[in-house]
N, C-alpha and C positions, 0 to 999 in steps of 0.2 A: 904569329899564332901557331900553337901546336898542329901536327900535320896528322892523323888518324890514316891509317893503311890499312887495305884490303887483300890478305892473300891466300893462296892454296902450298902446301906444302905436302908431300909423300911420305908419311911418317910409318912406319911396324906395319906393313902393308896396306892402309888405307891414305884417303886423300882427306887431306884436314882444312876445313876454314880458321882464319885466326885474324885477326884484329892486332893492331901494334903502334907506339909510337915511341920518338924519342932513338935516341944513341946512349952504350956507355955499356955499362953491367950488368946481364940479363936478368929480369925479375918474370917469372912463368905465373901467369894468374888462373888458377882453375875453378870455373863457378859449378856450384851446387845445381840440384833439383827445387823448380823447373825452371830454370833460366837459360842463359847463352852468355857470349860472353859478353852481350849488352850490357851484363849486371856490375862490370866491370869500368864503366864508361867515365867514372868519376879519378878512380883510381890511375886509369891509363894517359889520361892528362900530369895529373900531381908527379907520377911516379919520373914521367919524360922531362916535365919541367925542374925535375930534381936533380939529373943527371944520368937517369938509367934508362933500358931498351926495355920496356913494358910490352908485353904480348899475352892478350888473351884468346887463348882458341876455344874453338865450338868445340865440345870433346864428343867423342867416339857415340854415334849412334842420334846426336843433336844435331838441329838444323844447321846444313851449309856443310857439313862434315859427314861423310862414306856414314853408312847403318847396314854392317853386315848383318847376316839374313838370322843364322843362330844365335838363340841364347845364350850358347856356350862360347862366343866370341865377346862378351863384357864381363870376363872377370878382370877381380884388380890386377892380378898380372897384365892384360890386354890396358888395361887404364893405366896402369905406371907404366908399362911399358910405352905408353903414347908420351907422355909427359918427357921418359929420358929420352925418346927419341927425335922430341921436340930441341930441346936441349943439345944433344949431337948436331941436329942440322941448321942450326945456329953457329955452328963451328968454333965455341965458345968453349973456355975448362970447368966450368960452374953456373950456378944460377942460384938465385933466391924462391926458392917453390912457394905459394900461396894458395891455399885453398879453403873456400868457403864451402860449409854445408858437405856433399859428397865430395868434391873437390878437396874436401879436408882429409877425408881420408885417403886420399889417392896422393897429398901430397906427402902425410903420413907415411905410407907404402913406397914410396920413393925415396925417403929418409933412412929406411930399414934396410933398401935394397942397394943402392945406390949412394951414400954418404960422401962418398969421392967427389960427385958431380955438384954437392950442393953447399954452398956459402952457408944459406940457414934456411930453413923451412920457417911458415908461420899457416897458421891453423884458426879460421874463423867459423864461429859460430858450436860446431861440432867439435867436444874435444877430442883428442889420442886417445885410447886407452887401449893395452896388449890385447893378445888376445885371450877371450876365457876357455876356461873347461867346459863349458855347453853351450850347444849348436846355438848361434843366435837368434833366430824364429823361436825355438824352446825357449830362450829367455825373454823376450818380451810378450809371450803369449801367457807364461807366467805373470807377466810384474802387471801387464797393462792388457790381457783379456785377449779375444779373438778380434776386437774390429779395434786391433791397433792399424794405421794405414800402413805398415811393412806386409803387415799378413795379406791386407786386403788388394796389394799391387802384384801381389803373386800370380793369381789366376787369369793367365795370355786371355785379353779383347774386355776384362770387366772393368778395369779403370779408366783402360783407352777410351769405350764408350761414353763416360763420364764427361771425359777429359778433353772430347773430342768435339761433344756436343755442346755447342756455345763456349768455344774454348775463350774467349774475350772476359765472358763475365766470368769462366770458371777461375782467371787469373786474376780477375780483381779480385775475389775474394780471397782468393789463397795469400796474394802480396797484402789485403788491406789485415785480413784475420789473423794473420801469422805474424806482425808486425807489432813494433811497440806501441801503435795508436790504436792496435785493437781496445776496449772497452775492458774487457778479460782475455786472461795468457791461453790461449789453447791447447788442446790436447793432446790432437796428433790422432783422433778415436773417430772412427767412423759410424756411422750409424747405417740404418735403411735407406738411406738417400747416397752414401756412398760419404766422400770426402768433404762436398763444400754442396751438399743438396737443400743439407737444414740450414746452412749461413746465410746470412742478408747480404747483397750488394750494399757499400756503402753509398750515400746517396752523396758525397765530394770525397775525391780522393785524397791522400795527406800529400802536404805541400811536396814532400821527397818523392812524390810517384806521379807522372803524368797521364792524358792519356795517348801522347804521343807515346811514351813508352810501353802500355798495356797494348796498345797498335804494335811494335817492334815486336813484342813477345808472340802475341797470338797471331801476325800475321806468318812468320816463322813457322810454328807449330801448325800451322792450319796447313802447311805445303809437306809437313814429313811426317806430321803424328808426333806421339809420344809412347811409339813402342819400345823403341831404343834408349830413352832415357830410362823408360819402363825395365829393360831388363838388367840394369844396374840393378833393381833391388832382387831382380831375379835368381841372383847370384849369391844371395847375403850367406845363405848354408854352403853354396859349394866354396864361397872365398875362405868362411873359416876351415872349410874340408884340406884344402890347397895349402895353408899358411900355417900345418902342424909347425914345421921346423921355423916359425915366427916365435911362437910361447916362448914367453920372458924375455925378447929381446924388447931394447930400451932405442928409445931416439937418440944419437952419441951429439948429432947435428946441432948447432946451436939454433933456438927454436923461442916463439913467441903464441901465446892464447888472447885470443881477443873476441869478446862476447859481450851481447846482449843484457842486460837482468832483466828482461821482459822476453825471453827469446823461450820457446817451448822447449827445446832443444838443453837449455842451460837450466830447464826447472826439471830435467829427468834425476837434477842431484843438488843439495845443496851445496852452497857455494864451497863448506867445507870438506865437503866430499868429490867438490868435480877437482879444487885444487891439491887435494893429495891423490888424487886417480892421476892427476898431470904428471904430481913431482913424479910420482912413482915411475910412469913409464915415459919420463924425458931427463936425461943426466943433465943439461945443459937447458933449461928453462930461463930464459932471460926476461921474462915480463908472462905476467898474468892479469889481463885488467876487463873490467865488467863495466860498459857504459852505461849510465844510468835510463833507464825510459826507454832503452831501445830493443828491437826486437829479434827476429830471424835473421831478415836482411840487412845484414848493419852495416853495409859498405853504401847501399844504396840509400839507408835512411839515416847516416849519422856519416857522410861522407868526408867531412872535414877531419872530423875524429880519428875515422880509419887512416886517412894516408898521412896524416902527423905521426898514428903508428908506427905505421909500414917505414914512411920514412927513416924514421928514426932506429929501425929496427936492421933496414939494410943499409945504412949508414954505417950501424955499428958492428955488420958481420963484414965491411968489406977492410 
């Protein structure tokens, strides 16, 4: 039986938890918002039983992992920089980066910055896309209003409260509504009640979500908050501010997309607009594929799927 490990490593000045199994070629998994790298737990199996060294860490500011005190200590520099420095102390010449949801753009940032270090990146749920000509807050306050959730995670203690209080049920609903068994594709829009005040608990969970694991998440988040994952989005204007000298570079890396068609995330664009936003900013696009019925979290709720992916994906960069 696959052997799961628990450890601490000293990464870009902080102490990091991470999760790992398996020997062979390192594959770096970095989970989105709001997870850990619980979300991971399907994949870190598949990946060791394949032949590789699967490692997913709690990133920067997440449970089991340092939460330095400023804001100004989570931009994607501080995020990629954890990821290469994961990778250095592995003592390894490469890695396959993976990232879902924010994790996707961090593995993204790492592609840009660091191309030497990496086999192939692949990018779940979130696609790449350069960066634009306007501040990104100014653009979604545009397309999608004032109570887009980017806007409304902005202001330090008003999400936390939310987020904080009944954090158990706050994530059932966030995993069951953002999913492909939701009922309808959600929005991503907040209202008077906040994020998940007007949502219903569902009354059984879908068979890919327990409630051992709604337990793993929220007893996690109940011991460190969600300030820190909070200030990733804290950052969204200073990261474009930081990444002028990013405009028009492309991912040279060989690279894979892999998405939802039920995922809010992948209805920000139609299909033929998210796959020319890809080609455009990836020279080396090696698969582009949309599972059907599935949602946000597509490692967690379409898990076979994903690491037939991934497999095949880093099979074909090694």
């Amino acid at each position: 039986m696959t052997e799961i490990k628990h450890r601490h490593v000293d990464v870009n000045g902080i102490r990091m938890h991470l999760v790992e199994a398996g020997a062979g070629p390192l594959v770096l998994l970095l989970h989105g918002f709001p997870e850990t790298s619980h979300s991971w737990r399907h994949q870190l199996i598949a990946l060791a039983e394949a032949g590789y060294h699967a490692v997913a860490p709690d990133q920067r500011g997440y449970p089991g992992t340092e939460r330095p005190p400023s804001v100004h200590d989570y931009t994607i520099h501080h995020l990629a920089g954890d990821a290469i420095g994961l990778i250095n102390a592995h003592g390894v010449p490469d890695a396959v980066v993976v990232g879902h949801d924010w994790g996707s753009l961090v593995a993204a940032a790492v592609a840009q910055q660091r191309p030497d270090l990496l086999r192939g990146v692949a990018v779940l749920s979130v696609p790449f896309q350069q960066r634009g000509s306007v501040k990104p807050l100014d653009g979604v306050r545009a397309a999608y209003g004032n109570n887009f959730y980017q806007l409304y995670f902005q202001e330090p203690g008003v999400a936390e409260r939310e987020l904080e209080d009944g954090t158990a049920e706050v994530l059932r609903k966030i995993l069951y509504w953002y999913s492909g068994d939701s009922p309808v594709v959600q929005k991503f829009i907040c209202d008077e009640n906040g994020l998940t005040g007007s949502l219903v608990a569902p009354e059984t969970l879908p068979g890919w979500l327990s409630e051992k694991d709604i337990a793993v998440y929220a007893e996690a988040f109940a011991k460190e908050g969600f300030t820190g994952p909070l200030n990733w989005y804290r950052n969204t204007d200073r990261n474009w501010e930081l990444t002028t000298s990013w405009t028009g570079a492309r991912i040279t890396t060989p690279a894979m997309y892999l998405g939802g068609d039920r995922d809010p995330a992948v209805h920000w664009f139609d299909r033929a607009t998210l796959e020319r936003e890809m080609a455009s900013a990836v020279a080396n696009l090696t698969s582009f594929t949309l599972i059907e019925g599935a949602g946000h979290w597509i490692q967690q709720e379409r898990p076979e799927e994903t690491n037939a992916a991934l497999i095949a994906f880093v099979r074909s960069v090694d």
